[in-house]
N, C-alpha and C positions, 0 to 999 in steps of 0.2 A: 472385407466389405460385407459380406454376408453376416458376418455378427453384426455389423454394425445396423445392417438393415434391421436383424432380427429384435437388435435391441430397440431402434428406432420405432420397431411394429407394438413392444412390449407397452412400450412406454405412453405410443400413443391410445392405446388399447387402456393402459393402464387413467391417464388422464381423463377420458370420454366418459367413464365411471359415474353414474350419481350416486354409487356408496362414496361410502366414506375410507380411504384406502390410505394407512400408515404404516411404518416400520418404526420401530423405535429400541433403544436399550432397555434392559434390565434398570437401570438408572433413571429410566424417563426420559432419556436423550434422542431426540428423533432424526433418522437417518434418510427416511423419506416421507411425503405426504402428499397426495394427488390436490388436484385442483378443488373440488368438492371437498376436500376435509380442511382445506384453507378459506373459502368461503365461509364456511359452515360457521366456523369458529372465527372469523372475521381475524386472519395472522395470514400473512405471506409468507411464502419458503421462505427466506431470507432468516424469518422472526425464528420459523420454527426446527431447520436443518439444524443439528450439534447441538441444540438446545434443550433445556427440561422445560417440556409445557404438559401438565396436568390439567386435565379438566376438573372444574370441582363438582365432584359427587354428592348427593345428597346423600345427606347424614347418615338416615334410614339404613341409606345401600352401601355403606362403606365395606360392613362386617362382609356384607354376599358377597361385593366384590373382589376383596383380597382372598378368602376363600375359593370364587373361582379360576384365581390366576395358580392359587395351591394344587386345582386340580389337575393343570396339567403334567404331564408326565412326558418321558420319550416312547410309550407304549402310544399313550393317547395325548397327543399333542394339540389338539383341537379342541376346542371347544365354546359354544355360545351362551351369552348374559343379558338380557334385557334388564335396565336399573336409568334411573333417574341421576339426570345431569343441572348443575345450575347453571343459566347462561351470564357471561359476562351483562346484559341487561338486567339479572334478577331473575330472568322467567325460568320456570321449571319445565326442564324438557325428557320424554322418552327414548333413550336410545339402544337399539339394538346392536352387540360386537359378535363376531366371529373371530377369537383369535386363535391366531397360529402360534406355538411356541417352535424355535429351532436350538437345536442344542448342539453344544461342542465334542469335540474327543473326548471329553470328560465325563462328559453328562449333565452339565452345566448349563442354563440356559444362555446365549447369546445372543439373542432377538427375539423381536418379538413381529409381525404381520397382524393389522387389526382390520377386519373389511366390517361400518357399519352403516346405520340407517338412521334415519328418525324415526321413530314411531309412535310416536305423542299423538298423532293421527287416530293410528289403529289404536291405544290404551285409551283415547278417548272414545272413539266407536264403543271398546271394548265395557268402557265402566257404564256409556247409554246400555251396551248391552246387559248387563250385569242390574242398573238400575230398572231395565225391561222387566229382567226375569223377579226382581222382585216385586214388582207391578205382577207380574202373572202372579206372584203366590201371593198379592195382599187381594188378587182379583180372585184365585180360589179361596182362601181363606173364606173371600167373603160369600161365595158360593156356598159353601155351606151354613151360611148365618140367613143365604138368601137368595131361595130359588128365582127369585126375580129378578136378580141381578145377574143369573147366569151367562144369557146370551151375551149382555154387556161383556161382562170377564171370557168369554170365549172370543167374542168379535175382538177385544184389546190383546190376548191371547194370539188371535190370528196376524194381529197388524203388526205385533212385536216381531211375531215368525220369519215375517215377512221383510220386516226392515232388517232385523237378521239376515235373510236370505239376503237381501240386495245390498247390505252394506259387506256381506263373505262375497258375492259376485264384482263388489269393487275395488277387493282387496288386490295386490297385484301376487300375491303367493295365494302355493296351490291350499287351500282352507278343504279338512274332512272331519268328517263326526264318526264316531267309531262305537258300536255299542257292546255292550259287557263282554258278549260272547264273539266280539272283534270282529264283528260283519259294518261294513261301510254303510251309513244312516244317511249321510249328506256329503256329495263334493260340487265343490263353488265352479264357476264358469271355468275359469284359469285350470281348475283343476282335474275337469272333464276334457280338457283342449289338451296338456299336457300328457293324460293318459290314454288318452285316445280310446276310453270308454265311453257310451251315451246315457243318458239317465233311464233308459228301458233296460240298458246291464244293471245298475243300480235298485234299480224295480226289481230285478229278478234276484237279485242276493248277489253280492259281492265281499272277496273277505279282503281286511285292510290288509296283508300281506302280498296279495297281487302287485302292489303298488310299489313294490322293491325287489328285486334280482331272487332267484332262489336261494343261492349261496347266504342271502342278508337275513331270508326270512325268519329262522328261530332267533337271532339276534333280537328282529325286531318284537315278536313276542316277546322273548324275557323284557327288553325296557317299557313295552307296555305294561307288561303287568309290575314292573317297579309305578312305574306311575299311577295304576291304582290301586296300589297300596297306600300310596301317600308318598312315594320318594321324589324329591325333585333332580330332574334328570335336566340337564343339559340336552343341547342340540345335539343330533347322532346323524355322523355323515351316513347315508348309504348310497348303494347303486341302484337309481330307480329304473323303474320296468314299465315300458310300454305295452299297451297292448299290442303292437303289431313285434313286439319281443327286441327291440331298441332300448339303449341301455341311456342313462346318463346321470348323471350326481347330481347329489341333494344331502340337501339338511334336514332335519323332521326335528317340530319342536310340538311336545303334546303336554295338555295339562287334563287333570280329573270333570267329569261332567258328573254333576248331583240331581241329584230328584227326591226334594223331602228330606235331602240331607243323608243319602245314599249315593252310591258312587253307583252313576249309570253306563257309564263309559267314559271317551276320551275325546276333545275335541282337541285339533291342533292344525299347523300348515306346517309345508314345504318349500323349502328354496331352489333352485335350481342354480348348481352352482359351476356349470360347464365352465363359465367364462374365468373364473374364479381358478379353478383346475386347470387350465391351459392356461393359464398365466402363471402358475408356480411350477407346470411343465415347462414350460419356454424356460422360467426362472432357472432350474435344476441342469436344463440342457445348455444354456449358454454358462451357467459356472463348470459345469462338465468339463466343455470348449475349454473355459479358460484355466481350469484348473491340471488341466492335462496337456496345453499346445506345449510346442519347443520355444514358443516365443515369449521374453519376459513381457509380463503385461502390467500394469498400474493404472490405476484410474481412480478419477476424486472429481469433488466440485471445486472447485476455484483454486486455495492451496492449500486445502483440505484431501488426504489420499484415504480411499475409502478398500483400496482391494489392490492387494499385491500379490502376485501368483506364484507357484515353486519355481517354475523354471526363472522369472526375475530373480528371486532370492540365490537360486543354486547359482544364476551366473554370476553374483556379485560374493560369491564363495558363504554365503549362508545359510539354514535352513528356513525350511516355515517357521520354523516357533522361534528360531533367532531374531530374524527379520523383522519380526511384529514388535518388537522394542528399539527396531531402529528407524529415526525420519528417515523418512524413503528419499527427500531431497539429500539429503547429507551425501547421500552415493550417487550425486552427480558432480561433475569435475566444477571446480569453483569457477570456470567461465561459462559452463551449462546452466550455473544455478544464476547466474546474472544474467542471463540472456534469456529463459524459458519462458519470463513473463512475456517477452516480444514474439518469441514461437506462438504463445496461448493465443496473442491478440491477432495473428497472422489466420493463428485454425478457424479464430471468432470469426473471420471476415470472409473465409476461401472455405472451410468446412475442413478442410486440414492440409496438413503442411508434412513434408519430409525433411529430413535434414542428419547430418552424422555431426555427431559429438560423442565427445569422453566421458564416460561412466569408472567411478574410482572402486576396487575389488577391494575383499577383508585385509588385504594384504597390501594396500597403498598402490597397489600397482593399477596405471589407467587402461581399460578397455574400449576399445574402436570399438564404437555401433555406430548400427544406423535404425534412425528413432520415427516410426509412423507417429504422427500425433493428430487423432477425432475430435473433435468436438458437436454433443450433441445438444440444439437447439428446441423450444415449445414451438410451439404455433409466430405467438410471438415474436420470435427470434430473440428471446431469452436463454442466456446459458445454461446448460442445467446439468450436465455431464462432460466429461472429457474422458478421453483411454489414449496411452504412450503403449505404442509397441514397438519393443525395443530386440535388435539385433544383434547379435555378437559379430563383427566382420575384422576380429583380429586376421582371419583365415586368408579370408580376401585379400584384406589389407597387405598383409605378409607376402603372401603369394605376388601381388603387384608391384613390392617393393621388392621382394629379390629378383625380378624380373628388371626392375627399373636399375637396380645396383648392378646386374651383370652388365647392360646397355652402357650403364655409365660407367661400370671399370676397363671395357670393352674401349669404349670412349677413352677415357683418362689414360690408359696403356699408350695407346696411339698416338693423343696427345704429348705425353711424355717422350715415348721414344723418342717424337719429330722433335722437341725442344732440345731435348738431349742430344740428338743426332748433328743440331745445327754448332752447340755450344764452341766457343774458342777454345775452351780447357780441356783439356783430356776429359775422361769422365766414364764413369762405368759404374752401374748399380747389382747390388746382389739382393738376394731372397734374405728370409731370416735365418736359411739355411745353410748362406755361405753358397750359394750358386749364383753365377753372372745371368741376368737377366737383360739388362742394357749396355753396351761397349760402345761408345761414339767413335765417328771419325777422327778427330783428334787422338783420341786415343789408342786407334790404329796404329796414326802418323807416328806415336813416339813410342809403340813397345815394338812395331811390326808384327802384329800381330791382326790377321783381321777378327772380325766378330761376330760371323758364322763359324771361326774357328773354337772360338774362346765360350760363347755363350752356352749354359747348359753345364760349363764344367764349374767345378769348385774345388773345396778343398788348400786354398790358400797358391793354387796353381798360377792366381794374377799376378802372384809376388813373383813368379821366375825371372819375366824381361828386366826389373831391376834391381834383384838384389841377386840373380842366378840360384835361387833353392826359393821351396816354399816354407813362408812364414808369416807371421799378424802384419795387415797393415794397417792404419789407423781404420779405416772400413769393419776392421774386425773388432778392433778395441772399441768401437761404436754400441757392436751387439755381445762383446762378452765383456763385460765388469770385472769378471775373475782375471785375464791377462793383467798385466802391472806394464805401464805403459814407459818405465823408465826402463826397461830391461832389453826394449825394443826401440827406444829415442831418447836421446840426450834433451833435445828440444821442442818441448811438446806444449802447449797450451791447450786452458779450457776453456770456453764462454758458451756457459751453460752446457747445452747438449754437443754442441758445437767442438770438434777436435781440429786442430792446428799446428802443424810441424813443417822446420826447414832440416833438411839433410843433404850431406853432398854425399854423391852418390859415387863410389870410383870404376865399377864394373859392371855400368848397365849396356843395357843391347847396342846404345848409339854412344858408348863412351864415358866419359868423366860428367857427372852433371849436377849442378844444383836443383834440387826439384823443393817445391812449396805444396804439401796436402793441406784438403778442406776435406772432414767426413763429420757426415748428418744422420740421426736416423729416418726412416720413412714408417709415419702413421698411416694406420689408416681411418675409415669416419667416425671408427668406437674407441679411437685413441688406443689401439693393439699396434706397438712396430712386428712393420710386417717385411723390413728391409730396410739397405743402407746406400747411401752415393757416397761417390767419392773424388773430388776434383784435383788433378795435378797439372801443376804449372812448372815449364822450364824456367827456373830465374837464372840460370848461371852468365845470361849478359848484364840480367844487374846486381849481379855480385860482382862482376869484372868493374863496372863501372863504381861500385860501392869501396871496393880496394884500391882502384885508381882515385879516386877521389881520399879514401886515407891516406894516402901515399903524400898527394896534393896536401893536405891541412896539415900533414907530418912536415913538409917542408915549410911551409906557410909559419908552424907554431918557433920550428929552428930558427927561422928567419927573425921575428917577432920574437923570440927570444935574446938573439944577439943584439937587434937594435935595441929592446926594453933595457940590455947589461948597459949598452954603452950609454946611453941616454940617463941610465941611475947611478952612473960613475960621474957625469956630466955635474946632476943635478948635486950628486955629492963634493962635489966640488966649492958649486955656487953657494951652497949651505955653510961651507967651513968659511969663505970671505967677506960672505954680505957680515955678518958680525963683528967682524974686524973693522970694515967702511964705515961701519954707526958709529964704532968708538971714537976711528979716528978724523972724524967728519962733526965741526958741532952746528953745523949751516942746516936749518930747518928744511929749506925744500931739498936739499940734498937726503938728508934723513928720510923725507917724503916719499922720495924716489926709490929709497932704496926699500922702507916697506913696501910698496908696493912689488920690487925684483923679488920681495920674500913671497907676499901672495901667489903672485904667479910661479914661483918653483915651488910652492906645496901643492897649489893645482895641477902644474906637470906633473909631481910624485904621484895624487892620486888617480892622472890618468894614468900611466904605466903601472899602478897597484890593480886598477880596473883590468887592463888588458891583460895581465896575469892572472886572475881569478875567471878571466871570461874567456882565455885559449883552450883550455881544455874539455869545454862544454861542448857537448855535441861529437868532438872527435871519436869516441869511443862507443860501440854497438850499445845498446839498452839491454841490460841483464837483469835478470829475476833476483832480487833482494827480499830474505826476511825483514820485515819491518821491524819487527819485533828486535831481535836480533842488532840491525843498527842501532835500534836506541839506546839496549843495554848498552853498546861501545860507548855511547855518549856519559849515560849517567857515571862510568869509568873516568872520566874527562879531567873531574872537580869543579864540576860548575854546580854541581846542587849540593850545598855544603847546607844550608839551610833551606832547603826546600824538598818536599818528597814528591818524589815521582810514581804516578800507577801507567804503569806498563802494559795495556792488553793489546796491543798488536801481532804476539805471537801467535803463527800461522797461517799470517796473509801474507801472499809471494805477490811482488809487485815489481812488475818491469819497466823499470827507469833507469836512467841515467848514473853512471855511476856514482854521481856524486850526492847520490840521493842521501848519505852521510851527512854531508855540506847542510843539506834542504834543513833534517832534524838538531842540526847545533847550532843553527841558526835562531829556529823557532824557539827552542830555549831559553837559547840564549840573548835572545829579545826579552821573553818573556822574563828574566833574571833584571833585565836592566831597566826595560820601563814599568814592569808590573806595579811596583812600588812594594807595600808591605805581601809578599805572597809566602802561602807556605805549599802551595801543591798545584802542580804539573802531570793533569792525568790526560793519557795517550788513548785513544778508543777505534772502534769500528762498525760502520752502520751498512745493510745493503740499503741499496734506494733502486729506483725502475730501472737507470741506466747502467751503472757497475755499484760499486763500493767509497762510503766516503769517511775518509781518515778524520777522526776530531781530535783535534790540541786545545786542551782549555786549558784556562787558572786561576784562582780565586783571586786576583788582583784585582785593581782597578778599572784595567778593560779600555777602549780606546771610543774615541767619540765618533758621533756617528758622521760628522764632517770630513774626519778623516779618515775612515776605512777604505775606500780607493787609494786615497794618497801615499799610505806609507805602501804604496808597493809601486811608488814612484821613484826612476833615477834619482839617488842625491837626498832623499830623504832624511832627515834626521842628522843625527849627530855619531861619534862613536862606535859606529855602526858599518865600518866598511861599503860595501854597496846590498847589505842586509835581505830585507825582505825582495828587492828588483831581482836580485840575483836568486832567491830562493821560485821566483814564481819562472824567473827564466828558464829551471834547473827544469823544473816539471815540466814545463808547456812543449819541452822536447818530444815528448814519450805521450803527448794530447790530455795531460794531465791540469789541470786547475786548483786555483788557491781562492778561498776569500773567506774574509773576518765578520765575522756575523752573530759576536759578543753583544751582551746590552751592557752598556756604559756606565762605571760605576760596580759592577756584581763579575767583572774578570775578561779577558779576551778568549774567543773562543776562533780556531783555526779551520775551516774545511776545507781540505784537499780530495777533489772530487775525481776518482781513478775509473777511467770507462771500461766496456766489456770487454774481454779480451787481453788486458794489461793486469790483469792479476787472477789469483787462484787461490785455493785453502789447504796448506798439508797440517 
């Protein structure tokens, strides 16, 4: 707040000005301009900020000019030019500068500070005066042509003295006349007020050196006496000297005084340039500030950045001299840099605003701050400055957030447990370490074990209740990759992360049992596992009822077996007579009749063919089949005598129905029969979001789009047994799916869509 004041006092200080007050590049590019040098020159800041605006010099004064920008130095960085300006009207004007040069690390200039005047005033005064003094010497000239003329040429003499005197008492600098031997001859009103001498010290002898600090005084001799010799000396800061021994700066600008064309001394004035000084004090003090706080700072006018400081830089992993060839916006996070303009117009309205956003480091990485943004305003309420101070609050931040992460795993623990505590299924969670951290009541009920006893141990100790020793249970094979999970289960499944096993169990704590595992890993919010669960289920009553029920369709298919013999002994019967009837029958509806006893015993035949192909589906558990694998058994067959087969199903385990054989000599062998001209039969495999899906294509003809539902209707087609019905039957066992999704015309295309769980990859 206090810079902001300070700069606020700068600036207003800086405006109120009737010099002419600029900043500008080496280039002509100007970076500031007061009110009064906007005027002057009739351009608004707008015209003249970032901009090259030259004034045009007269001609004359070109050479002096560039010359006196030469003379700056970093010894002597100052220094003043009076020379003529043209005005955008045509008119010629005098102007006086003061500039400052400011240099780099280098030595290089990097700015430039110009404070000046009009003085077209005073060079007018100055050339009446000049045209005075040549009136005095055409008025003595004629003095001696003519004693009569004297008193005229003295009295004209006087009156010139005089408008002299009163136009140096109207000047607003301090005006002194200095004679050979550098005793003070005249000081203007301004000049007696500033020095706090009276014109009876003046009377009595005063030497022009009084007029500046002791330290300044041989200084100021030697450039008097450069100036009459004839050198043209630039303005020279000193420390002027009051008489009451108060100190304060100035400029001193002296030219030659002649008499007859003799150098009789020096006339010249002084500036007083306090206010001038304490504004490049303030200036130096607030870059001090800024260039030494811990706070990154940036500031600019509108999206323009004019000043970016080291600790900005060092936080965004830069130096100073990196930094200055990077947009300072680019190291805002891409939602700061779309939103800042709305921050700018917030600071425009309220004088500034807070707010935390992302700032992006040399190294991609984003950093939490939190962002002061000023905005500073003219009289006006024109914008004319802004300053971002920006915060690093990763610290904070962090600190907040592991505070909030313990609450909440503190939280989540509890949560858990109570979930887990409540579950049906046995259940018990370990660390990544292989220690019991959660043991539910269920899981109590079925090892006898409670879980103040169990909790805290590991080492594979959970295995004792059911297998009596310790050893991996799928919990384990969860968090070790290295175990081989066939060495420890016959029957194990994967879907995805997800492990899955039935075992029967002969010698656990409560006896003989079938148990069903579920083990997951447990993340945590950086995606680290940080532990495992693991669910067990008693099914050993639906294994009872799973074997009572084979037992059932066992009888069921014997039964259905004998009736289908007798019934196709039946049918072979009725086949060997009706033939005989037609020959020896030549009576038309009799013949009628007896086609039609034909129809209906090849309908009988095909349902007892049906019920034979469809008894043994479903009786048998669903076992894991290489796919791969059965189809080689196929192409063994001699069904692709002309046609080749590509093969890549090898290494997807898929659990279906046994007759998952059936499904593939089917597909084929449709595709053998309706294809038409085909020469290839290629086998494939895709994952998709929900499991894996098997594609059968063929370069055949393909089926039309009317009928892809259809042929996986009962009775379909021809030649074909009960074909594709009975192939989508096979699958829908195991929750498996079929459909033909070929374009018509370019071959038929098969997907068999297998979900998670029902298959794996060896």
């Amino acid at each position: 707040e206090e810079l902001r004041e300070s700069e606020e006092r700068y600036r207003n200080v800086v405006e109120s000005q009737t010099e002419f007050i600029c900043r500008f590049k080496p280039d002509g590019r100007h970076i500031f301009a007061n009110m009064a040098y906007c005027r002057y020159f009739e351009k608004t800041q707008e015209e003249l900020l970032n901009n090259t605006f030259l004034a045009k010099i007269h001609p004359d004064d070109i050479k002096w000019v560039r010359n006196h920008f030469s003379t700056l130095t970093t010894e002597m960085p100052v220094a003043t030019i009076e020379h003529r300006v043209i005005m955008p009207s045509g008119e010629t004007k005098w102007q006086q500068w003061t500039d400052l040069a400011f240099y780099d690390s280098d030595g290089n200039v990097s700015e430039y500070q110009s404070v000046g005047r009009d003085i077209s005033e005073r060079k007018q005064n100055e050339e009446d005066l000049e045209r005075i003094n040549q009136d005095l010497k055409q008025a003595l000239l004629q003095l001696t042509i003519s004693e009569k003329n004297l008193k005229e040429t003295l009295r004209i003499s006087e009156e010139s003295e005089r408008k002299y005197r009163e136009l140096a008492d109207s000047l607003p600098e301090f005006v002194f006349e200095v004679d050979i031997s550098g005793k003070l001859r005249f000081l203007n009103s301004l000049g007696f007020q500033v020095s706090g001498y009276q014109p009876d010290d003046l009377e009595a002898g005063l030497d022009v050196t009084i007029l500046v600090a002791p330290e300044d005084r041989s200084r100021l001799i030697v450039s008097m006496g450069q100036v009459m010799a004839g050198e043209k000396i630039s303005g020279q800061e000193y420390t002027g000297y009051r008489r009451d021994e108060t100190r304060f700066p100035i400029v001193m600008y002296s030219i030659q005084m002649k008499k007859d064309g003799v150098v009789s001394g020096l006339r010249g004035f002084a500036i007083d340039i306090t206010e001038r000084k304490q504004m490049e004090t303030l200036n130096r003090k607030l870059a001090d500030i800024v260039q030494h706080t811990q706070a990154g700072i940036m500031s600019g006018s509108h999206a323009i950045i004019d000043v970016v400081n080291p600790a900005y830089a060092l936080m965004h992993g830069y130096s100073s001299e990196e930094i200055a060839d990077i947009p300072a916006f680019s190291l805002f996070s891409p939602e700061l840099q779309k939103i800042f303009p709305e921050y700018l117009m917030r600071a425009e309205r309220e004088g500034h605003v807070v707010f935390e956003a992302d700032h992006v480091h040399q190294t991609g990485e984003r950093i939490p701050t939190l962002n002061d943004l000023t905005v500073i305003s003219d009289p006006d309420g024109v914008v004319r400055w802004w300053i971002l101070n920006v915060q690093d609050i990763t610290g904070h931040r962090l600190a907040w957030k592991i505070l909030m992460e313990s609450e909440a795993l503190r939280e989540s623990h509890r949560q858990l447990n109570d979930v887990i505590s409540r579950l049906p299924d046995a259940t018990f969670v370990i660390d990544k370490d292989g220690w019991v951290i959660l043991w539910n009541a269920a899981m109590e009920q079925l090892t006898g074990i409670r879980s103040e006893d169990i909790i805290g141990r590991g080492q594979s100790e959970y295995a004792i209740p059911f297998y009596g020793t310790k050893r991996p249970l799928l919990i384990d094979l969860v968090l070790n990759h290295s175990l081989d999970p066939v060495q420890y289960f016959s029957d194990i499944t994967h879907n995805g992360e997800t492990l899955a096993a039935e075992e029967y169990l002969s010698d656990t704590v409560n006896g003989p049992m079938y148990l069903s595992s579920v083990a997951n890993p447990i993340y945590d919010a950086k995606g680290r596992i940080i532990g495992a669960i693991e669910s067990i289920r008693d099914i050993s009553s639906r294994k009872r009822i799973e074997k009572a029920l084979l037992k059932t369709n066992e009888k069921l298919n014997l039964l259905s077996s004998i009736t289908r013999h007798d019934i196709r002994n039946r049918i072979t019967v009725l086949f060997g007579i009706l033939p005989l009837v037609k020959r020896m029958s030549t009576n038309p509806d009799m013949l009628e009749m007896v086609n039609m006893l034909e129809k209906a015993a090849y309908a009988i035949r095909d349902q007892i063919e049906f019920t034979r192909d469809y008894q043994d589906m479903g009786i048998h558990a669903p076992e894991w089949k290489d796919a791969g694998e059965l189809l080689d058994l196929i192409s063994h067959q001699g069904l692709l005598t002309h046609v080749r087969l590509e093969n890549e199903l090898h290494g997807l385990i898929v659990l279906v129905d046994p007759l998952l054989e059936r499904v593939f000599y089917n597909l084929v062998d449709n595709a053998i029969r309706h294809g038409g001209n085909i020469s290839l039969i290629a086998a494939s495999y895709v994952p998709d979001n929900h499991g894996v899906v098997i594609i059968f294509e063929d370069n055949g003809a393909g089926i039309p789009d009317n009928l892809k539902e259809k042929i996986f209707e009962r009775g379909y087609g021809k030649n074909t047994g009960l074909g594709l019905f009975l192939v989508r039957e096979i699958l829908s066992i195991t929750g498996i799916m079929i459909f033909e999704t070929g374009i018509y015309g370019e071959g038929a295309r098969f997907e068999i869509h297998v979900p998670d769980g029902c298959y794996r990859f060896e």
